[in-house]
N, C-alpha and C positions, 0 to 999 in steps of 0.2 A: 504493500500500500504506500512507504513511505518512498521507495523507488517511482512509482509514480506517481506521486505528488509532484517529487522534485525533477522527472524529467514533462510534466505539465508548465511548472515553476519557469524554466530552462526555454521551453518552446514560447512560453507568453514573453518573457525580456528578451527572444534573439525576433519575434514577430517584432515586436514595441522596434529595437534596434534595426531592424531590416525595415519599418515601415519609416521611422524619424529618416535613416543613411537617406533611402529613394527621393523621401521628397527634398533633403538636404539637394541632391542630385539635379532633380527635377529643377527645384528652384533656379541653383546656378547655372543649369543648363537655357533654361527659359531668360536669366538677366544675360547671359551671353547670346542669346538669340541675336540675329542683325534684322534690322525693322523689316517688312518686306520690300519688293521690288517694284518700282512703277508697271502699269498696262504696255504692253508690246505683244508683238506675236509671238515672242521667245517667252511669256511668264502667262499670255492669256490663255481661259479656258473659256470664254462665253458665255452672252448671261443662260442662254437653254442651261448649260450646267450648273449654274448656281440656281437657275430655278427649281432643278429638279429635287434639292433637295429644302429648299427654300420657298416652297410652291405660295407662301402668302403674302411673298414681297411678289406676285408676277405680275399685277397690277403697276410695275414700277414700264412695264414696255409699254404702255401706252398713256405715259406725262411725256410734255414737250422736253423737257433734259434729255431722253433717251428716243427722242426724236428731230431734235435740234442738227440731225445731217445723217442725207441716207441719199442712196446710189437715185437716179429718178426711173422712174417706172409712173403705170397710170394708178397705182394705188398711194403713190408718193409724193405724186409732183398738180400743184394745181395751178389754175388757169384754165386760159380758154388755148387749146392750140388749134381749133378748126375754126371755120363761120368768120362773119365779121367782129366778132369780139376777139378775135386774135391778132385785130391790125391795130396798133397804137399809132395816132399820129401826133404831130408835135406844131409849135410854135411855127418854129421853121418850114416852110411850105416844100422843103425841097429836102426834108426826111422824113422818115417814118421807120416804122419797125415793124417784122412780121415775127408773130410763133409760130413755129408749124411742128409734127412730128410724124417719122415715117418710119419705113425696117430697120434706118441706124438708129433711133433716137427722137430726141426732142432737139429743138433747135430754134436758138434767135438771129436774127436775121435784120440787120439793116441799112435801106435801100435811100441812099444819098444820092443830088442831081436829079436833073433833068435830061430826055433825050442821053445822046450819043454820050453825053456826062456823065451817065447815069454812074455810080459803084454801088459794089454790093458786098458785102462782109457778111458771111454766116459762122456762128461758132455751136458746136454741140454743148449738151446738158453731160457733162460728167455728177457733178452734184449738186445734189440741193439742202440748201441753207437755210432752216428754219420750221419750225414744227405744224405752222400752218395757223396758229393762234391769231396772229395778226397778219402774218403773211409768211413771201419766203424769197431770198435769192437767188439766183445761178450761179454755178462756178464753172470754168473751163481748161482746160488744157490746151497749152500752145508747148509742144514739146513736155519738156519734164517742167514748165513752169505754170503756176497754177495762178488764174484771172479770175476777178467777179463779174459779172456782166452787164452791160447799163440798163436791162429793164426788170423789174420785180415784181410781183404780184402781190398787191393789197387787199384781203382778206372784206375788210367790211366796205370797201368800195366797190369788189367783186371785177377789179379793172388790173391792168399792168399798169403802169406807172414807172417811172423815172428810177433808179435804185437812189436811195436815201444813202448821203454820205458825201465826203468831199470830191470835188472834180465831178462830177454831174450835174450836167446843164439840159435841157431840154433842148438843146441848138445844134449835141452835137452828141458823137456815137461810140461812145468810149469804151474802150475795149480792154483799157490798159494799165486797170488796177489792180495791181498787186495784193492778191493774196498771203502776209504773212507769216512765219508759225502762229505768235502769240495771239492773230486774230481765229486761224484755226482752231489753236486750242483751246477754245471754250467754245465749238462746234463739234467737236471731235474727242476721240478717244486715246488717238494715236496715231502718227503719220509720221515718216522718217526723211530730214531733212536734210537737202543737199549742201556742202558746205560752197557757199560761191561768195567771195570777197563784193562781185559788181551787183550778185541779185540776191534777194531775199525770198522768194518764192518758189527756189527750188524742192521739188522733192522726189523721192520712192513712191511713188502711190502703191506699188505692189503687195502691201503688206497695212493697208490702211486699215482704222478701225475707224466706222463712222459713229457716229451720234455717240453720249455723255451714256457708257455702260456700266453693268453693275462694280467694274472695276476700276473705271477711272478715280471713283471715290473709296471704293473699300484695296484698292493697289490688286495688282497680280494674282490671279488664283493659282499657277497649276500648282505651287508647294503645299498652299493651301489644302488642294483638292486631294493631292498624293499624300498627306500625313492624315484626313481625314479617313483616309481609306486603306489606312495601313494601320496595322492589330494594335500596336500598343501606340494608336496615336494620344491617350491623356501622356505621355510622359515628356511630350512637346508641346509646343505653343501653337497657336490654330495656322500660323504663318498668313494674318490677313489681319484687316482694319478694321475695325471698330467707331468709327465716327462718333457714336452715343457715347462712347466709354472716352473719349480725350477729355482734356481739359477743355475751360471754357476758352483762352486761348486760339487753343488748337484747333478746334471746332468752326472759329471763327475764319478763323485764314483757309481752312477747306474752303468755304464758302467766298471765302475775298479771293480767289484766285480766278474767277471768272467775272463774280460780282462785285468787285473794290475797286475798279475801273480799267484801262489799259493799261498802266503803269513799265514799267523796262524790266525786260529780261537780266537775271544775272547768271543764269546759266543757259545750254539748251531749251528749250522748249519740251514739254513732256513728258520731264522729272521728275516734277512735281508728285509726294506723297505724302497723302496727308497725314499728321500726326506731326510734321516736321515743322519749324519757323518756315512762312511760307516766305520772309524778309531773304533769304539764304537761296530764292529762286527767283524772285519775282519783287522790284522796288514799290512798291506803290506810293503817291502822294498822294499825301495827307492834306486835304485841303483845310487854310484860317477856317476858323470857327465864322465867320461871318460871307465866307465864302459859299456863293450858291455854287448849286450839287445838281447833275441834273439828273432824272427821275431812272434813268436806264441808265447812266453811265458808275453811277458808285451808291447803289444800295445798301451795302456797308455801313459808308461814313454816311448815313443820311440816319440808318439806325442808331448808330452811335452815338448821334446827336438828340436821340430820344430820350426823354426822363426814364420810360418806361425800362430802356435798356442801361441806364446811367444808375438807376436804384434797383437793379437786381442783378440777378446772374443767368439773365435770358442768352439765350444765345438763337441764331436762323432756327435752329430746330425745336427750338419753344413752340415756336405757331407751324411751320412746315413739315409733314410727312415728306421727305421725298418721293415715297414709292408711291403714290396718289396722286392722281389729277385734283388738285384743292381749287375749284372755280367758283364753290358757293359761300359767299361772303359774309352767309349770316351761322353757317358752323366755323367761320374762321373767325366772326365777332365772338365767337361762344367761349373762343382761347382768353380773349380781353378778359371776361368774367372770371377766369379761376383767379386776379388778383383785385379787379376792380366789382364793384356793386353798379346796377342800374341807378340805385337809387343817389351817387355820387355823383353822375354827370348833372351840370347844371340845368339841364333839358327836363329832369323826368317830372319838377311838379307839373309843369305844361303838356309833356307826350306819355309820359307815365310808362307801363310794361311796351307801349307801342316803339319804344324804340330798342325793345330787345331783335338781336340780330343785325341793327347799324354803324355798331362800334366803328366800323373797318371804312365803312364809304364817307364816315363824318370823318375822323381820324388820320386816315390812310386814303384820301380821296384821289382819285385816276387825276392822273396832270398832263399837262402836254411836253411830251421829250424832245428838245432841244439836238437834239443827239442823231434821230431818227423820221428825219424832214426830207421829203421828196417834192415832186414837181409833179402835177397832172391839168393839162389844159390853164399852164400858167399860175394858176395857185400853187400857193404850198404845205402841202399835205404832214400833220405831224401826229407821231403816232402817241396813243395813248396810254401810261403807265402808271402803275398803281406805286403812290410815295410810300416809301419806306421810313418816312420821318413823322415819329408816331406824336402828335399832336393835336392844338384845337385849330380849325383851319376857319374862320369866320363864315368866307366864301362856301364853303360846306355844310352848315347846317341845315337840319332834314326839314326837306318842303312837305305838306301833306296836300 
């Protein structure tokens, strides 16, 4: 009896030692881990495979992030390319522009002069820029160099139109703007750059990843994918990102790296993973505090500049699900409520319960973006974005 006690005694303090040694092990094995690796096609696996085991973030493929650029096809690309709604004309009585699309493609097309004058420039649809919310642009190839194209499509005008941006005139047919990474890169997932001292626009296309996938923000899956799938994967680290789990920080420069504005490269393009000082990839300016901000170019600093976010430790992901299309604005006012009361806004003895659900359009109300200004039959078309600088806006309070 007492023989086994003491080889019971023996077995319990070498379990206690063999389980304290592992996770000894464990642990410095996981603080020596190296962070993961950015999205490429040498580390990606696709979001199908993070769906498959992930299946209630799949609602994340169809929000504009993960549609924000894709090859064009007719389930892709909108516009009119038949009929007379596919001929934009202009100012200038001696241009105009055609869409059309056939067995290559999609294609813009435009027809300067008169008579024997006449030229004609056509460039194919390699891709398309934008989810379709408000609109979308073209991109092209001239060789290994990639161009945006001067007409775009405006969603609630249901028209093409001029592309929004600089060097676009209604007069003339510019073909000749430079697509560069850092504009890329917050269309995209991944695209490999050519190094050219005279152009900026070079690249690989051969191994592109379009639109904002599930690895552009959580980095790289396949080590990920191969330790999950391997027997003793607890004794390793998942080898992937976690957004929710960073600090506040960190969470935040995720998000500044598309939306803090253009700001300068301090590395490639690409690199970028989140978890990291995104300052170490990307400089952003900081605009004066009395410095306007426009409503699409630095979301960020416009938050920043919110009490809301000044007295607490909100961070993008307080009110945003990523993986969800979020277009109703009265369960995005519902977020306002878990710290503020209806009955705090100076409104409610007057609108009472009636302004639950307007937090967002009084607060947060749609502005005109400075940023995102096109030309159509001589006006100038500016698109409309929702502020991020969370405040009382006078010009906004609710009409009944």
């Amino acid at each position: 009896m007492t023989s086994r006690r003491t080889f019971a005694w023996l077995a319990a303090v070498l379990f206690v030692v063999v389980g304290v040694g592992s996770g000894v092990i464990v642990r410095h094995a996981r603080r020596a881990e190296r962070w993961p690796a950015a999205v490429r096609p040498a580390t990606a696996m696709g979001d199908s495979t993070c769906i498959s085991c992930h299946r209630d973030k799949a609602s994340f493929e169809s929000t504009a992030h993960r549609l924000t650029s894709r090859h064009p096809s007719s389930a892709t690309i909108a516009g009119h390319f038949t009929g007379p709604q596919s001929v934009l004309r202009t100012p200038n009585p001696a241009l105009h522009f055609r869409m059309s699309v056939d067995s290559t493609g999609f294609h813009e097309t435009a027809i300067e002069g008169t008579g024997k004058d006449t030229t004609i420039r056509t460039e194919r649809v390699a891709y398309v820029a934008g989810s379709n919310r408000k609109g979308q642009s073209f991109l092209y190839w001239h060789g290994d160099s990639l161009f945006q194209m001067p007409i775009s499509y405006w969603k609630s005008l249901d028209s093409w139109i001029i592309s929004p941006g600089p060097g676009y005139t209604e007069g003339k047919a510019n073909f000749e703007r430079a697509v560069a990474p850092r504009c890329f890169e917050c269309h995209a997932s991944w695209i490999e750059a050519k190094p050219d001292l005279r152009l900026v626009n070079r690249y690989d296309s051969s191994g592109a990843i379009l639109g904002i996938t599930c690895e552009r923000c959580h980095a790289g899956g396949r080590e990920h994918v191969k330790r999950e799938r391997a027997t003793f994967r607890l004794a390793s680290t998942p080898a992937i990102v976690n957004p929710a789990r960073l600090t506040r920080a960190r969470q935040m420069d995720a998000c500044a790296q598309c939306h803090g504005g253009l700001g300068t490269p301090q590395v490639p393009s690409f690199t970028y993973v989140a978890g990291y000082p995104l300052n170490r990839f990307v400089e952003l300016m900081s605009p004066p505090p009395n410095a306007p901000v426009d409503v699409h170019g630095n979301q960020v600093a416009l938050l920043e500049r919110s009490r809301c976010f000044q007295k607490s430790e909100m961070t993008c992901l307080t009110c945003h699900d990523v993986h969800t299309t979020q277009r109703d604005t009265k369960l995005l006012s519902g977020k306002c409520l878990t710290c503020h009361q209806e009955q705090s806004c100076k409104l409610f003895p007057k609108e009472g319960h009636a302004l639950a659900g307007r937090c967002v359009d009084c607060h947060m109300p749609l502005q005109s973006s400075n940023l995102i200004v096109s030309k159509l039959e001589g006006e100038s078309k500016q698109a409309l974005v929702r502020s991020h600088w969370i405040k009382v806006y006078r010009d906004s309070v609710i009409k009944q």
